[in-house]
C-alpha positions as CSV (number, residue, x, y, z in Angstrom):
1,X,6.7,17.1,0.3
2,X,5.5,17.0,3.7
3,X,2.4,15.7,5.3
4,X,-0.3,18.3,4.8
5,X,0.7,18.4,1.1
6,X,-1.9,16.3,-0.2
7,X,0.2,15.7,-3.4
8,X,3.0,13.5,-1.4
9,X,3.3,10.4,0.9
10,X,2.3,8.2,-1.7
11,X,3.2,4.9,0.3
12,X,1.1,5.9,3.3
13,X,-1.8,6.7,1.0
14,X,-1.4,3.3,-0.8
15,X,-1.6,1.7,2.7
16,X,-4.2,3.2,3.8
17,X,-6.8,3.1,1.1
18,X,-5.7,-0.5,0.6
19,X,-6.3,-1.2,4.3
20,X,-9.8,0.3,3.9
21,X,-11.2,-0.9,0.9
22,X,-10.1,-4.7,2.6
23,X,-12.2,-3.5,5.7
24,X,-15.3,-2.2,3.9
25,X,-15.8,-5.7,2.5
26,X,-15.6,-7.1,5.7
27,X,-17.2,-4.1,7.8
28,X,-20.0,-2.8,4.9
29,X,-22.9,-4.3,3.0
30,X,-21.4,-1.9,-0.1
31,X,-22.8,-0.9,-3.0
32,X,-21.6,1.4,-5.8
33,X,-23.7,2.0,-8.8
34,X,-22.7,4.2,-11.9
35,X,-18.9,3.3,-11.7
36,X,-19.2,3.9,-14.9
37,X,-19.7,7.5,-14.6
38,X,-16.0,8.3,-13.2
39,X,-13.8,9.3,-15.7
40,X,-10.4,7.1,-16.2
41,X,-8.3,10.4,-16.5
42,X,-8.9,14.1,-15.2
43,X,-9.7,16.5,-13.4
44,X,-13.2,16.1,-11.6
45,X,-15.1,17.5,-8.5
46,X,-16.5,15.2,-6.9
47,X,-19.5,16.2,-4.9
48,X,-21.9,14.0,-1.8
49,X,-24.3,15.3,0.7
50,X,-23.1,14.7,3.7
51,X,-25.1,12.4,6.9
52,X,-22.0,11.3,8.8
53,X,-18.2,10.9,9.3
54,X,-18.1,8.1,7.1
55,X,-19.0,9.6,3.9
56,X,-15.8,10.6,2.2
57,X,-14.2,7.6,3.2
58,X,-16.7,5.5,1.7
59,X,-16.3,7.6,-1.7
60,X,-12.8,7.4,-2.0
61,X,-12.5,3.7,-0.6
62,X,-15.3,2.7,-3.2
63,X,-14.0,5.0,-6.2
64,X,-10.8,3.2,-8.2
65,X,-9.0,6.5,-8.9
66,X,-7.4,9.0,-5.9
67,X,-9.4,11.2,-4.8
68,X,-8.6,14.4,-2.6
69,X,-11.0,15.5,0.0
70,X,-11.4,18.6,1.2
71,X,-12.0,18.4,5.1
72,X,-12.5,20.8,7.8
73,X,-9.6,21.5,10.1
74,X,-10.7,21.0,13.1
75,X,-11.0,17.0,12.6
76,X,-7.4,17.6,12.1
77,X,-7.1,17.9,16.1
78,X,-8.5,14.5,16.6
79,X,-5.9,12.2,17.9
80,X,-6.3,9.2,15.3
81,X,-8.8,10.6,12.6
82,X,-6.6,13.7,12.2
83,X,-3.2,11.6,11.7
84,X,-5.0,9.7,9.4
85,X,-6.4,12.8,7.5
86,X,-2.6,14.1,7.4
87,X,-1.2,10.7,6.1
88,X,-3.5,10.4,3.3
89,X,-3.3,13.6,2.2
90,X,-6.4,15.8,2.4
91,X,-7.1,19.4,2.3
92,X,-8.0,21.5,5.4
93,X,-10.3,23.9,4.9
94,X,-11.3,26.6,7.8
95,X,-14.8,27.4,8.4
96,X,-16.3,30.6,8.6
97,X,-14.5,32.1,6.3
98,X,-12.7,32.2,2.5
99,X,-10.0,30.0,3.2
100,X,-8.0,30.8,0.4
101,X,-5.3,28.7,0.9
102,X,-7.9,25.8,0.4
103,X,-9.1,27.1,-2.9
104,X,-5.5,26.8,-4.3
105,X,-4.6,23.6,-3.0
106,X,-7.9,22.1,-4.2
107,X,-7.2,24.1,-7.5
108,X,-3.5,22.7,-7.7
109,X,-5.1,19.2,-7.4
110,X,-7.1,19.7,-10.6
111,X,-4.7,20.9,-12.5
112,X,-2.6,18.2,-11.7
113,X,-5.5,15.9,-13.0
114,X,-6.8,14.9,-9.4
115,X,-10.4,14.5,-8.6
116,X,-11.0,16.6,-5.4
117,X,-14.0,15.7,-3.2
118,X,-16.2,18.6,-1.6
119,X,-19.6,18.2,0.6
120,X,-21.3,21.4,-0.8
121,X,-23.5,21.3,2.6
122,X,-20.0,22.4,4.8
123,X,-21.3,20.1,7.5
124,X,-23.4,16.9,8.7
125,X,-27.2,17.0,8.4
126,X,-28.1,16.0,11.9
127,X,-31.5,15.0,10.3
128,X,-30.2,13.1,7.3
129,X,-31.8,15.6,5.0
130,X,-30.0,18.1,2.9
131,X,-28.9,21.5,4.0
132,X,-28.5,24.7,2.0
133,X,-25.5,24.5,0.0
134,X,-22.3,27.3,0.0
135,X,-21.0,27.6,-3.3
136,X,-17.5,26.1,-3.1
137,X,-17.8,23.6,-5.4
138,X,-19.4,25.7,-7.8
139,X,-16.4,28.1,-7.8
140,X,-13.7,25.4,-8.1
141,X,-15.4,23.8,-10.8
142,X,-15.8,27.3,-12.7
143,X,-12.0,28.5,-12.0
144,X,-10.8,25.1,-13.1
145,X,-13.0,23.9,-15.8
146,X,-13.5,20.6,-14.3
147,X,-16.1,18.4,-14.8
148,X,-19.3,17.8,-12.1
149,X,-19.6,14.4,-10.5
150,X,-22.4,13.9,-8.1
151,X,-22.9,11.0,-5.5
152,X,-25.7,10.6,-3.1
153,X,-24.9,8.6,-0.4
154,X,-27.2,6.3,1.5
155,X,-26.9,4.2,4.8
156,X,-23.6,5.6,6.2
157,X,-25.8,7.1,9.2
158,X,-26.8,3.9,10.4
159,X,-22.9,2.1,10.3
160,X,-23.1,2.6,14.1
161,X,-26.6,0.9,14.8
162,X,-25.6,-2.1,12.3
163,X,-22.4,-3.2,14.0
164,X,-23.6,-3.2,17.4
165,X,-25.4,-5.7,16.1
166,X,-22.8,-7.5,15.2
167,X,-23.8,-6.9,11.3
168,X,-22.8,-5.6,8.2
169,X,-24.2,-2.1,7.4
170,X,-25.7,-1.2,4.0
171,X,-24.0,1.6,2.5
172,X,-24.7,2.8,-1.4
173,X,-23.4,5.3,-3.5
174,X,-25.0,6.2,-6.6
175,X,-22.9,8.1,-8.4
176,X,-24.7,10.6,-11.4
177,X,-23.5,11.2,-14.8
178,X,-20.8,13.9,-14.6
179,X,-21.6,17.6,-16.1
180,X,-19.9,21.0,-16.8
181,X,-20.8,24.2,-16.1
182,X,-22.0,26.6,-19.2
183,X,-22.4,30.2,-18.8
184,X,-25.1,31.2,-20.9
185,X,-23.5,34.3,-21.4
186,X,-21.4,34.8,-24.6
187,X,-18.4,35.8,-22.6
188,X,-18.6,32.8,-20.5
189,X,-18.9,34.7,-17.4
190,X,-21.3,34.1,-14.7
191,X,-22.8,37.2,-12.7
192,X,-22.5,37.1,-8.8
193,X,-26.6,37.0,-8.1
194,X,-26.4,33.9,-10.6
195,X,-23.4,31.7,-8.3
196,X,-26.4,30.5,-6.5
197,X,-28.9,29.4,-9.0
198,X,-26.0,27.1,-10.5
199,X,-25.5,25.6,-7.0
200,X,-29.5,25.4,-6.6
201,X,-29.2,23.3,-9.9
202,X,-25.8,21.7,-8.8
203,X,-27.4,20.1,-5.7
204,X,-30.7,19.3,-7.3
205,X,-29.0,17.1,-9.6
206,X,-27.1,15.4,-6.5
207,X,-30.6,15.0,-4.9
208,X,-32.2,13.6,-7.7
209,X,-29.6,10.6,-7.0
210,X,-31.2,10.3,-3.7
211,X,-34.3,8.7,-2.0
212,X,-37.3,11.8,-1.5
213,X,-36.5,11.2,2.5
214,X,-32.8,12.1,1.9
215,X,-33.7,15.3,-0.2
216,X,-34.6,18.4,2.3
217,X,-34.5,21.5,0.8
218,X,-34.0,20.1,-2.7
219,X,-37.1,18.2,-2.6
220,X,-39.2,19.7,-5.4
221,X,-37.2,18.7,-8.1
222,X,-39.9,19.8,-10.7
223,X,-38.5,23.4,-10.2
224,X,-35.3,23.1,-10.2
225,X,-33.3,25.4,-12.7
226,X,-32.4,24.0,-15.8
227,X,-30.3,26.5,-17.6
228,X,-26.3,26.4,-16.5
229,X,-25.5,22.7,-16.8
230,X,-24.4,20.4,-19.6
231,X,-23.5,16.8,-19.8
232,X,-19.8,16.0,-19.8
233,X,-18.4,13.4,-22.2
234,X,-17.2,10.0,-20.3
């Protein structure tokens, strides 16, 4: 298997997440609540809103089990990050369009039992506030039948500020109780107009694990929709 094959080079992704999880103790103020929450076998999708470069790499240096993330491709150019990104194994996904190639790899990663990380948003928030979501990881989740596992993530956009201060920077991730996707329908199909209203509730529940400040356009919680979602057993 070669190096964009996020299934192989198991001994440089030993090394690697070893390395970081070492550093993050040294480097972060880190906090993880509702470990609890991921699954000890299984597929999942694991989804974050997204306020720096950091944030996968805090989720899958602070979550136990691997976890695939899908990336954009062009960080694959960068000369350090994108060997990095290639060693460890994630998935590059093209922007601006419906990289199918993606899709399957991610897909191939859940049915192999892998948790496979997506940031709904596609990109940073430059304000730290969340973004209208595409509906990636609702699709993945339908075509695969994997559970929903949220994370908000706090305090990665201000890493920089702490250490030129010489200090530990306070990162958390609360991570929410994990929940499948149920087409009220009785043939368990979901109609096109409806692919967004699941995402609206998708990302409300991520932005529920979040501070109001961190919540944008998911702020008013209150009308969320409540029909698609049900809890997933742990």
């Amino acid at each position: 298997m070669g190096l964009n094959d996020p299934a192989g080079n198991a001994p440089g992704r030993w090394l690697q997440l070893t390395t970081w999880r070492v550093l993050m103790k040294l480097i972060l103020h880190f906090e993880i609540s509702g470990v609890e929450y991921i699954p000890a076998a299984g597929p999942a999708v694991i989804i974050i809103n997204h306020i720096a470069f950091l944030d996968p790499i805090v989720v899958f240096g602070g979550v136990s089990r691997r976890v695939v993330p899908m990336a954009k491709a062009e960080a694959y150019d960068f000369p350090i990050w994108g060997l990095f990104m290639k060693v460890y194994g994630t998935i590059p996904v093209h922007r601006g369009e419906a990289d199918m190639n993606a899709i399957k790899q991610a897909l191939r990663m859940l049915k192999a039992g892998h948790i496979v990380l997506v940031a709904p948003e596609g990109t940073r928030s430059l304000t730290y506030q969340m973004q209208p979501a595409k509906d990636g990881a609702t699709l993945l989740a339908l075509k695969s039948g994997a559970p929903i596992i949220p994370i908000g993530v706090t305090g990665t956009h201000q890493v920089k500020r702490h250490w030129q201060k010489f200090k530990r920077a306070p990162v958390h991730l609360a991570v929410g109780e994990p929940f499948y996707i149920q087409p009220p329908a009785a043939n368990g199909r979901l109609a096109r107009q409806e692919i967004s209203a699941v995402t609206q509730e998708i990302m409300c529940r991520l932005a529920a694990l979040l501070p109001p400040e961190y919540r944008g356009v998911y702020s008013n919680l209150e009308k969320a929709p409540k029909r698609y979602l049900i809890p997933a057993m742990v």
